[in-house]
C-alpha positions in Angstrom: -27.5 -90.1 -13.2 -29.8 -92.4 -10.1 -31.3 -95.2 -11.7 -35.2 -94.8 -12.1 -37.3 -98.0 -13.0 -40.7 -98.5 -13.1 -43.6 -101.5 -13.0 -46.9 -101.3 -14.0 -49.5 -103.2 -12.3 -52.6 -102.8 -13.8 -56.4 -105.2 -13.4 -59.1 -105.5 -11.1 -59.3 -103.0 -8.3 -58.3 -106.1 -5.9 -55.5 -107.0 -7.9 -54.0 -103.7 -7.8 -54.7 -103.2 -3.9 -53.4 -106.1 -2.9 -49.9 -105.7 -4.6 -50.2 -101.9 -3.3 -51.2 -102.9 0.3 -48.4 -105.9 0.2 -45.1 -105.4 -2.0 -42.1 -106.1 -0.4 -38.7 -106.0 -2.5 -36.5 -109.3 -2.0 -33.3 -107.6 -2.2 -33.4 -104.6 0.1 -35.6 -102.8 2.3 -37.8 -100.7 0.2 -40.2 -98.3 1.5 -43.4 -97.8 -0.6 -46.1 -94.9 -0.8 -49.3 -94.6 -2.8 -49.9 -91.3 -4.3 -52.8 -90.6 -6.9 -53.1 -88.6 -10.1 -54.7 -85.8 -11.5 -57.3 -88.9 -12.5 -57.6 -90.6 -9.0 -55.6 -93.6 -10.3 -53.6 -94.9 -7.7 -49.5 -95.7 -7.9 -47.2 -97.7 -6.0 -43.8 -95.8 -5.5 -41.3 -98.0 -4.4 -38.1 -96.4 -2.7 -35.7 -99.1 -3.3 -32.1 -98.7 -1.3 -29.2 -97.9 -2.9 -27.8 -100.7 -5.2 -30.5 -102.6 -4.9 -30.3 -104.7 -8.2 -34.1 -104.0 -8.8 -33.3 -100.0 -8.9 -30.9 -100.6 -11.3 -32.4 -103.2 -13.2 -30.6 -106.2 -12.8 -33.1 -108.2 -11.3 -37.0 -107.8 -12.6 -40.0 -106.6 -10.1 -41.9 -109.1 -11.3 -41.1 -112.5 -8.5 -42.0 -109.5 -5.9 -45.1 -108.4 -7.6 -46.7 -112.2 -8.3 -46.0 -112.3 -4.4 -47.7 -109.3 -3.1 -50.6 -110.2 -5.6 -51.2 -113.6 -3.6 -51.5 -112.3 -0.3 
């Protein structure tokens, strides 16, 4: 079975378009895409490679998200 993970980044509308407008994985060279809802809510989808240790949950999102939200 691929390994699925998934963050949540929820707040202010800036919070959340920063860190949509600015992740960058640390450990490989992820591609992201927004797509919306039924609701309009906007979510980051983040194509990791394979073996990255974030896909498979080694290593947290979380250093990579604190970043993006900075910028």
């Amino acid at each position: 079975m691929t390994p699925q993970r998934s963050n949540i980044v929820a707040g202010p509308t800036a919070l959340v378009d920063a860190v949509l407008a600015n992740y960058q994985c640390g450990h490989c060279n992820s591609e992201t895409t927004v797509a919306l809802d039924a609701n309009g809510t906007a979510h980051l989808l983040i194509h990791h490679d394979d073996g990255c240790p974030v896909l498979t949950g080694t290593l947290s999102a979380a250093p990579d998200i604190a970043r993006a939200a900075q910028t």
